[in-house]
C-alpha positions as CSV (number, residue, x, y, z in Angstrom):
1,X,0.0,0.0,0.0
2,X,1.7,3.3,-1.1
3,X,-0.6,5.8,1.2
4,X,1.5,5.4,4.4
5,X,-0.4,7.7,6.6
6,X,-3.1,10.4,5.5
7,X,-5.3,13.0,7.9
8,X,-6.9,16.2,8.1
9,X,-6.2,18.3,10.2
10,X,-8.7,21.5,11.9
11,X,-7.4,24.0,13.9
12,X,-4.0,22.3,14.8
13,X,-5.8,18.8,15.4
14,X,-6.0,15.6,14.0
15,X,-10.1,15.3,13.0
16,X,-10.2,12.1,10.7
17,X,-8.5,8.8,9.2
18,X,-9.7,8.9,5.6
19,X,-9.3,5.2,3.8
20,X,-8.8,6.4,0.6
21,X,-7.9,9.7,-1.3
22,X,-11.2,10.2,-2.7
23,X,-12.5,9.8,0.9
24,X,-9.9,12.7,2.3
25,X,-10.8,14.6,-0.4
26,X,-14.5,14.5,0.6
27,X,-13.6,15.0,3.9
28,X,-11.4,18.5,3.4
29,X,-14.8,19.6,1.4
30,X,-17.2,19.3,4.1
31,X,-14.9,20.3,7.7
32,X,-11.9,22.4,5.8
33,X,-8.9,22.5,7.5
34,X,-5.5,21.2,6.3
35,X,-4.9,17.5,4.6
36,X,-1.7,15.8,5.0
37,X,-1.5,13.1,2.7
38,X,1.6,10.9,3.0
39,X,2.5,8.6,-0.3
40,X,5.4,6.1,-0.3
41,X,6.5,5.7,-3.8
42,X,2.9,5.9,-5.3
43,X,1.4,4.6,-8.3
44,X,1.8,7.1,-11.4
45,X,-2.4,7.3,-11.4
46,X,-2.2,8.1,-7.2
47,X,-0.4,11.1,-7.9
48,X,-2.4,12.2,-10.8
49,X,-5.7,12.1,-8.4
50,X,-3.9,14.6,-6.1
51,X,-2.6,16.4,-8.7
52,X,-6.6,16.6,-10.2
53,X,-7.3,17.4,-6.7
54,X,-5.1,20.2,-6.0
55,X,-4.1,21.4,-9.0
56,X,-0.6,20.4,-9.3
57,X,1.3,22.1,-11.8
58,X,2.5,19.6,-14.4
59,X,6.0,19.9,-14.6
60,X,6.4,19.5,-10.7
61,X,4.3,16.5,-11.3
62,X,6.0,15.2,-14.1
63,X,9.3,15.6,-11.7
64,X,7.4,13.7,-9.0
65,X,6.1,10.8,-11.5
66,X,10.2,10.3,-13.0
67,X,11.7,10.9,-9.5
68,X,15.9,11.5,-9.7
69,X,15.5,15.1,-9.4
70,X,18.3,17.1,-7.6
71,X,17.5,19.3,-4.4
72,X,15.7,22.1,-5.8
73,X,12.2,24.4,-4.2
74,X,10.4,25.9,-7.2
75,X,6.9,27.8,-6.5
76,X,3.9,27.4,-9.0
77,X,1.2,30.2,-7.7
78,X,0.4,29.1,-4.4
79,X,1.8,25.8,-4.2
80,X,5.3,24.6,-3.4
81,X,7.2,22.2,-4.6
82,X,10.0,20.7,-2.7
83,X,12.7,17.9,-3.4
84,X,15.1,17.2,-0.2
85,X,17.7,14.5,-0.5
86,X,17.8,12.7,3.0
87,X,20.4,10.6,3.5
88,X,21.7,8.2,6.4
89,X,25.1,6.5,7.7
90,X,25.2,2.8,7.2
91,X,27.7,1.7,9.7
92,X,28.1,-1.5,8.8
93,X,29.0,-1.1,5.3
94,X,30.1,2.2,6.4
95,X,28.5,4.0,3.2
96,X,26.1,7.1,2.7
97,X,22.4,5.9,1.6
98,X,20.6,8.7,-0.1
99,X,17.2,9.2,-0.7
100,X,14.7,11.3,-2.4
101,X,11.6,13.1,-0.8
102,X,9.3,15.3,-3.0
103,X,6.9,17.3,-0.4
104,X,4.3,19.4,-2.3
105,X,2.6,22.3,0.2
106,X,-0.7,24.5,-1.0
107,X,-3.1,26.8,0.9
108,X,-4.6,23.7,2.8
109,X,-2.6,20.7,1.7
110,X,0.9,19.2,2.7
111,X,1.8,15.6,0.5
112,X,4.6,13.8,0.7
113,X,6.2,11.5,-1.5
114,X,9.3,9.1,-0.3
115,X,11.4,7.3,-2.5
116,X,13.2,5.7,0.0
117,X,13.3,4.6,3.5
118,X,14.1,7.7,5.2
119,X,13.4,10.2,6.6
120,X,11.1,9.0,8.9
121,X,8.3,11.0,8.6
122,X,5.9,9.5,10.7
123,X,7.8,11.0,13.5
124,X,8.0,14.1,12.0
125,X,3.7,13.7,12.3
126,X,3.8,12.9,15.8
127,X,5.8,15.8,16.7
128,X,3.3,18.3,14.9
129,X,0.3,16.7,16.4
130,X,1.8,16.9,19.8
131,X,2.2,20.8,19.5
132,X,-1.5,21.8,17.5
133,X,-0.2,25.7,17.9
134,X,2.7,25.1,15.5
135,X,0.2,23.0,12.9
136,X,-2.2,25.5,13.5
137,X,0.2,27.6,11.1
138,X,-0.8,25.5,8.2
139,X,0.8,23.7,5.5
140,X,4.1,25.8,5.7
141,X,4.5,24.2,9.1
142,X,4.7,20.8,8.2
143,X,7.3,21.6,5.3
144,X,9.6,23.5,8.1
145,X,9.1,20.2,10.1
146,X,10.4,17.8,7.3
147,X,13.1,20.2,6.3
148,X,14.1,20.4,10.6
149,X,13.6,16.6,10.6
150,X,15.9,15.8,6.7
151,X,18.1,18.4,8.4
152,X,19.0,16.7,12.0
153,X,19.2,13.6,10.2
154,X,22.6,15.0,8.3
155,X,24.2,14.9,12.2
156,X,24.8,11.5,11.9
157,X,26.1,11.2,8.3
158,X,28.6,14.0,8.7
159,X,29.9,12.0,12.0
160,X,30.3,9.2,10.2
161,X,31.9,11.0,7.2
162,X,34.4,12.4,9.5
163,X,35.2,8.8,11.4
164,X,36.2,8.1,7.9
165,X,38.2,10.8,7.2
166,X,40.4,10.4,10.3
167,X,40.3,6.4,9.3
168,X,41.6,7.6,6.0
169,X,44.5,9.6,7.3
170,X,45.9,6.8,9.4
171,X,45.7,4.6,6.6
172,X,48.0,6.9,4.4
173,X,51.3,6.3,6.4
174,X,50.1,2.7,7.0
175,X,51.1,1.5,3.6
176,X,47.3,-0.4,3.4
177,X,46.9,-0.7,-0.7
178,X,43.8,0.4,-0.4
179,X,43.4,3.7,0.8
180,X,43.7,5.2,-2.8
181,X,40.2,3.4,-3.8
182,X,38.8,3.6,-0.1
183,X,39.7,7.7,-0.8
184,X,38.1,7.8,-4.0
185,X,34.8,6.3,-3.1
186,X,34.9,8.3,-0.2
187,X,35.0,11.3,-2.1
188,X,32.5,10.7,-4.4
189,X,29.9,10.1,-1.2
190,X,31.2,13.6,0.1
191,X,30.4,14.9,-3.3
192,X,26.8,13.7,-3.1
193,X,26.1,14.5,0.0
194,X,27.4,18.2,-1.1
195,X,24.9,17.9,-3.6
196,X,22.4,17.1,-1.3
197,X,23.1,20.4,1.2
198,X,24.2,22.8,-0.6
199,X,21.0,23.8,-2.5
200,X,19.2,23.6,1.0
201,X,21.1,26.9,2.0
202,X,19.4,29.0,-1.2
203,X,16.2,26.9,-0.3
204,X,15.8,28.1,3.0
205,X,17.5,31.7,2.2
206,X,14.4,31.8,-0.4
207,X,11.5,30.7,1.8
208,X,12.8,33.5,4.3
209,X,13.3,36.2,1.4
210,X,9.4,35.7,0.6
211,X,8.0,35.4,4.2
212,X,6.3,38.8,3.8
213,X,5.1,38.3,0.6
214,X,3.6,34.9,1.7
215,X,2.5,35.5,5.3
216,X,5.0,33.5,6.7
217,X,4.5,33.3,10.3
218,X,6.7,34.7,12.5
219,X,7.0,31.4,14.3
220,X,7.8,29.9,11.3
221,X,10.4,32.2,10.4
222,X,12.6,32.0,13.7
223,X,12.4,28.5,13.5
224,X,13.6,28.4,9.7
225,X,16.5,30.5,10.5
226,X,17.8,27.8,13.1
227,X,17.7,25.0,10.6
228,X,19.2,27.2,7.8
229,X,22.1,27.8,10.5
230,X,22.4,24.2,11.1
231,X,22.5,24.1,7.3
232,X,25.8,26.2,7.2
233,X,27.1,24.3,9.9
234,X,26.7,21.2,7.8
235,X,27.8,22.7,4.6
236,X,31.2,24.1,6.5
237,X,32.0,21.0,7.9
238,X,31.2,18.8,4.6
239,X,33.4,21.5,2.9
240,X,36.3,20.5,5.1
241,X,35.8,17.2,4.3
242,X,36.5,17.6,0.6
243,X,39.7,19.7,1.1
244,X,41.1,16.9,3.3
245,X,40.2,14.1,1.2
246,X,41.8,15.9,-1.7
247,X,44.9,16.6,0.7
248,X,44.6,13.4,1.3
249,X,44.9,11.9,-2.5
250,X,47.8,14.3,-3.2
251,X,50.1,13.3,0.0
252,X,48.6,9.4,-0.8
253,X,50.1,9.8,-4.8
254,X,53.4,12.0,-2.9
255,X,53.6,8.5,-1.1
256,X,53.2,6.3,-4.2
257,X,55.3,8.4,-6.1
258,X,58.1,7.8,-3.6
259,X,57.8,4.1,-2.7
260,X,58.1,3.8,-6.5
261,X,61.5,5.7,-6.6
262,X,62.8,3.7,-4.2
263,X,62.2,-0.1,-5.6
264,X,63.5,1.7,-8.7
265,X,66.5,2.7,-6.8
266,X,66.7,-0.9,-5.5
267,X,66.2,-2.1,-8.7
268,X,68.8,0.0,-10.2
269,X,71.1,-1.0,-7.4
270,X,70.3,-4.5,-7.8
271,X,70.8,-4.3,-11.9
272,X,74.4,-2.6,-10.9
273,X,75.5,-5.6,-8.6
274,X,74.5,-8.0,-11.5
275,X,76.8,-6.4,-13.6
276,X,79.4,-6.2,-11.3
277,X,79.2,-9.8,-10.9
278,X,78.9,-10.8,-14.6
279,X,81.7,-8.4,-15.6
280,X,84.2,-10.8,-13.1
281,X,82.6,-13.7,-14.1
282,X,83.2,-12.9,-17.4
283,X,86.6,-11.9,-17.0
284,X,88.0,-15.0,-15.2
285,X,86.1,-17.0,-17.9
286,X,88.3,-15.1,-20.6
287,X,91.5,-15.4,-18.6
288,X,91.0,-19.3,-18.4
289,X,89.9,-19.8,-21.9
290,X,93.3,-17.9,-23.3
291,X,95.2,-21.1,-22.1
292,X,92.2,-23.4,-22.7
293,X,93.2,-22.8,-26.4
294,X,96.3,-22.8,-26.8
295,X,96.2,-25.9,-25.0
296,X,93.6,-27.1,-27.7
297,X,95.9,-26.3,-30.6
298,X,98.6,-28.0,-29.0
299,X,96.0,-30.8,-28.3
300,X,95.2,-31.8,-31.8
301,X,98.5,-33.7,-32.4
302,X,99.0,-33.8,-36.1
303,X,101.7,-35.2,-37.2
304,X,103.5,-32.3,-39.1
305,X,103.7,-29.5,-36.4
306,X,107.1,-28.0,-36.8
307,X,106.3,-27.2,-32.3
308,X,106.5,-31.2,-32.1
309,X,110.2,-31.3,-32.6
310,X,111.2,-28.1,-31.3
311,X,113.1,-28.2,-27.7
312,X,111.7,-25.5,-26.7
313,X,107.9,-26.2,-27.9
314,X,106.5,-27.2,-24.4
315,X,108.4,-24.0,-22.2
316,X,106.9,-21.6,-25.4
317,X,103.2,-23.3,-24.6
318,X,103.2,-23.1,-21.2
319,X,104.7,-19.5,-20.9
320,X,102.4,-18.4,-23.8
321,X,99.8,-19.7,-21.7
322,X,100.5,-17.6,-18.8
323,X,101.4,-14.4,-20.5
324,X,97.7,-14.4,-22.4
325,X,96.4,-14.8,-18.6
326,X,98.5,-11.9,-17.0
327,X,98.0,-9.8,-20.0
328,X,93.8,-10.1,-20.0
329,X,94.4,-9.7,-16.0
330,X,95.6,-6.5,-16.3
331,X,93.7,-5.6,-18.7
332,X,90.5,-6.0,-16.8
333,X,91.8,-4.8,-13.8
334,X,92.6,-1.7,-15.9
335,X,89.3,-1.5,-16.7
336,X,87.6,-2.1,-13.4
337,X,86.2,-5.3,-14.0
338,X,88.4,-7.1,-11.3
């Protein structure tokens, strides 16, 4: 059932349950008063009854029927249409859950429509009903207490926005390989929830910029002007929280940037020790292959080799042998390879 909750309300007070829409429609037509019809994502033909009823402008109700709108109040004549984007902390995933909340407020009609799970608006209800003077202020009333209500619900996410900020910044000289993504994502919820409270500021700056033009109660006003300061609290602090994550990502690629000079300069070390080592290897190969062949020549024993009768034939190998090994000895000592 997408009609969550749905009243009307005289003088401050709640007067009936209707069943239906038709019925609370009825029902505003014979007592008057105020109806607050709550819808929890409602069937494209619910919302064209209200809008029938009330006489919803088209494009706000074409924005309610499609939904993904961003946080915006626009006023058609008399009515106002609202679109807040509450949002909570998930702990245990530790993620921002957005939401989308369309609240459309007339001369003597408030109806919501939720996309998502919060806010929770039936305690947004049960605080009006328990204080009749503040809904005796009408419609206007019940859109300051879902904006005060979308609004407190922000404490939360920006506490656990910040728990993840610190998390982040111990993570970047813990060498975890994953802060650069955990960073990232983190970012791009800061980014949407900036999205989310930074139109509310203009919003609320508007309503109060019109209050004498639209008989905005005085009430209504003070109270308006606290939650637009808890706005710019909100907005300050979420602000922060962008400049230190992108602190964050520069320091985080600094660190990368670095741990990859030094396994170079390991690298390069190790490359230079290699070729230390191959360059004596391959010296002391050459130094033993000098008398390796002329040992070979000498080896082949053919019969006419005029060395085979020559007296001196076996001194002449043996110090040719040696003098090819000193000579390539200093030769590579001369060149540093020994």
């Amino acid at each position: 059932m997408t009609m969550v909750d749905n009243a009307v309300y005289v003088d401050g007070r709640r007067t009936d349950n209707p069943r239906n829409l038709d019925e609370t429609f009825e029902v505003m037509r014979e007592r008057g008063g105020m109806a607050w019809i709550g819808l929890y994502r409602p069937e494209p033909a619910e919302i064209q009854s209200v809008a029938a009823e009330f006489g919803l402008h088209e494009l706000a109700v074409e924005d309610a029927l499609h939904g993904h709108q961003r946080a915006k109040l626009e006023r058609y004549g008399d009515t106002l249409f609202t679109v807040l984007r509450p949002a909570r902390y998930l702990d245990d995933a530790e993620k921002v859950e957005f939401g989308e909340l369309h609240v459309f407020v007339g001369p003597a009609f408030a109806v919501t429509i939720r996309h998502a799970e919060s806010p929770n608006l039936a305690r947004v209800r049960q605080r009006l009903e328990t204080a009749p003077e503040l809904l005796t202020l009408g419609p206007q009333a019940v859109l300051y207490a879902i904006l005060d209500e979308v609004v407190d619900q922000y404490q939360p996410v920006v506490a656990g926005l910040e728990n993840d900020v610190d998390e982040i910044e111990d993570d970047l000289f813990g060498s975890s390989p994953d802060v650069t993504r955990r960073i990232y994502e983190l970012s791009r919820e800061v980014i949407e929830f900036q999205r989310a409270t930074h139109p509310l500021r203009g919003m609320l700056e508007s309503l109060l910029r019109g209050s004498e033009k639209y008989a905005l109660d005085l009430e209504l006003q003070r109270r308006l002007r606290d939650v637009h300061d808890h706005v710019l609290r909100i907005v300050e602090r979420v602000d922060g929280f962008r400049a230190l994550l992108q602190n964050a990502l520069m320091v985080n690629a600094a660190l990368v940037g670095q741990q990859q000079n030094e396994e170079m300069r390991h690298l390069s070390e190790s490359s230079l020790a290699q070729n230390e080592e191959v360059k004596k290897i391959s010296s002391w190969a050459a130094i033993l292959f000098a008398p390796t062949l002329v040992g070979t020549v000498y080896g082949m024993n053919f019969n006419y080799m005029p060395e085979l009768d020559w007296v001196f034939g076996y001194p002449f190998a043996l110090a040719l042998m040696l003098a090819m090994g000193i000579v390539l000895y200093l030769t590579f000592k001369w060149r540093k390879w020994l």
